[in-house]
N, C-alpha and C positions, 0 to 999 in steps of 0.2 A: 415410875409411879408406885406408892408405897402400896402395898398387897390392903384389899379391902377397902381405899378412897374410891371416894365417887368420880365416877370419869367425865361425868358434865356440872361439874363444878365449875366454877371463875375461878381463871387461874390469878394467882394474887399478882397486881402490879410489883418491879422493882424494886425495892428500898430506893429514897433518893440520897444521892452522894455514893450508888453503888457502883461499880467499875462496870463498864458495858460489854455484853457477853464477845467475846473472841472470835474473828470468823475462822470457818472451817481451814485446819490447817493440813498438807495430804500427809498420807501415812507415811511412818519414818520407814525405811529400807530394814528387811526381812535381817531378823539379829546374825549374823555370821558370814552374809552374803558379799562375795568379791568384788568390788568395783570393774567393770568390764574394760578390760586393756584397751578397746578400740572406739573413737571417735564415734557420736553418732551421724549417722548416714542422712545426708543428704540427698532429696528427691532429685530424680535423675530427668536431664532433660535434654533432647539429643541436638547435638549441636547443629545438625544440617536445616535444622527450622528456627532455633531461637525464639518464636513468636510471631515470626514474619506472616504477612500476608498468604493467603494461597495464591498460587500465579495466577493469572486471568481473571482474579477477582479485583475489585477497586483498590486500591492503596498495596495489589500484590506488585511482583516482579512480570513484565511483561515478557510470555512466551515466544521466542524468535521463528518467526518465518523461514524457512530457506525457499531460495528462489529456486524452481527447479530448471534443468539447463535447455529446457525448448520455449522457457521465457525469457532466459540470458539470450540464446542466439536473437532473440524477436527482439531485444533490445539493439543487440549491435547492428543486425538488420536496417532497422529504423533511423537510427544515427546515420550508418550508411547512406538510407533514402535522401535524409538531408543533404549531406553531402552532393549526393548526382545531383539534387533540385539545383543545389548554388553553382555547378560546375553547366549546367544547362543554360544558369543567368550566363555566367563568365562567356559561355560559347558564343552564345546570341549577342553580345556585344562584338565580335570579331566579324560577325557577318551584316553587319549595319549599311552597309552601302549596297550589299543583296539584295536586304528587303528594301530598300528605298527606291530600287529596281523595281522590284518585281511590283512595289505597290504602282509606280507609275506607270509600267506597263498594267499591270490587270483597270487602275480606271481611264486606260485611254488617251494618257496625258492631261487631261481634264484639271488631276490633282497635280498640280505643279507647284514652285517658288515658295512661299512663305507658307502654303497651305499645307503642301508637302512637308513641310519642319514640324509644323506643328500636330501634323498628322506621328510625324516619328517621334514626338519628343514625347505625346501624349501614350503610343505604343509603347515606348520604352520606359516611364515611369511605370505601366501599368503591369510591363514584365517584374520589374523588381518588388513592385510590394507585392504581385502575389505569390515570389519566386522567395522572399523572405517570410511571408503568413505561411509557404505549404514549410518549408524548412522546418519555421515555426513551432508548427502543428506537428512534423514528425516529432520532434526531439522531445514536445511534450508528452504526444503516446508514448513513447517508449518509456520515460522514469514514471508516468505514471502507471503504463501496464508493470513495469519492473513493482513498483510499490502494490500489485495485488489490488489496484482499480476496476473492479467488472465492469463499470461504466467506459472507461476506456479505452477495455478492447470492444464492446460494442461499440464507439465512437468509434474506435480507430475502422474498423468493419466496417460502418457507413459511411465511412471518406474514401473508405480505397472502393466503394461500389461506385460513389461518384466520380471517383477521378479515372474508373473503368470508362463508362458511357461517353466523359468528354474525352478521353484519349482513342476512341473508336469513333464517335465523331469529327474530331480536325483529321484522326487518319483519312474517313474517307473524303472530307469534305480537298486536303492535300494531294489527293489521287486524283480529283473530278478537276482540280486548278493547275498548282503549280510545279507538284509532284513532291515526293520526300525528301527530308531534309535532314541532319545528323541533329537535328532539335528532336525527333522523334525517336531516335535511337534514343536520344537521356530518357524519353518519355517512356520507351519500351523497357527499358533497366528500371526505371522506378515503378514500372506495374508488375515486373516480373518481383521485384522488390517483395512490396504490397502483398502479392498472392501468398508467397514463402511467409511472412510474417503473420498474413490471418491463420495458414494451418497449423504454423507453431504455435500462435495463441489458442485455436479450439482442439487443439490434442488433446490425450487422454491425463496426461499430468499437468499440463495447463491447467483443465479446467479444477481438478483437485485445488489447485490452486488460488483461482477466483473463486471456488463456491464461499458461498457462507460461512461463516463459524456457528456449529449446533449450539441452539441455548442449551443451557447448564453453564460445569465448572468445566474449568481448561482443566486438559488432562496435566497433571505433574508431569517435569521434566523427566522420561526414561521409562513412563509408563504408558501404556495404549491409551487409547483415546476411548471415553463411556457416552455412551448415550445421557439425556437429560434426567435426570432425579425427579 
């Protein structure tokens, strides 16, 4: 502004057909100054994240489980149970003419001929379907205790308390009638089973196992575990 104009004057409009003022262009490089030998640097971004997810969070990498090993044995335990259940049906078909005995002796011969058939036929379907649902029922505790189900091994808990009381009841109800039978021995293999498998699931790293996962963020892989933010 020339020395002595008035500073709130109107500034005069462009001439027209004038060339339109240039935008700001940046400063030319300082007169003498080197061009620098080296590339500019790129922001640095560490390769072990890329952008990903954090684990544990939605759309992360899901943090692996290890199973620990007094859940692995409770698993082959279990499997095992199976097994004795179906080796318990296998036995009890070899002794068919036993019980068809002992049933005619215990009602007096009363039950006899066709009644009799129908009495053993009705027994014998009713061993295998519940000799296939307990089978069943193990195989499913076990992958779903293996998969860190809490619900599980409390189910599994209150099936092995019921099948305590009905294996203590035909024991003694067997003792007061027709005495023991190598059907009880499976029956005592799978409650000894049963016991082994509940105290490996309520142990000290089992239960680690079942609890919860603390709200917050999953710990990163290699790092402790924090409490919630």
């Amino acid at each position: 502004m020339p020395v002595g104009a008035d500073p709130y004057a109107p500034v005069a409009a462009p001439h027209p057909g004038a060339a339109p003022a240039q935008p700001y262009a940046p400063a030319a490089p300082y007169p003498g100054a080197m061009p620098s030998p080296y590339p500019a640097a790129a922001p640095y971004v560490d390769p072990a994240y890329q952008g990903a997810p954090y684990p544990g969070l939605p759309g992360g990498p899901a943090v692996p489980r290890v199973v620990p090993p007094s859940v692995q044995n409770a698993f082959y335990l279990m499997l095992a149970g199976a097994v004795v259940t179906l080796l318990s049906l296998v036995y009890s078909f070899t002794i068919l003419d036993q019980t068809r005995g002992e049933v005619l002796d215990s009602t007096g011969g009363v039950v006899r001929g066709s009644d009799l058939d129908l009495l053993m036929s009705v027994t014998v379907g009713f061993s295998i379907v519940t000799s296939l649902i307990t089978a069943g029922l193990w195989v499913w505790m076990a992958f779903a205790c293996r998969a860190g189900k809490n619900w599980a091994r409390i189910t599994g808990t209150t099936f092995f308390g019921i099948n305590v009381v009905m294996f203590l009841f035909g024991l003694l109800t067997a003792m007061l009638s027709s005495g023991l039978t190598l059907v009880f021995l499976f029956s005592g293999v799978g409650i000894a089973i049963g016991l082994a498998v509940v105290i490996l699931l309520w142990s000290g790293r089992s239960k680690e196992f079942f609890a919860p996962a603390p709200v917050g963020y999953a710990p990163y892989p290699g790092y402790p575990a924090t409490g919630p933010w």
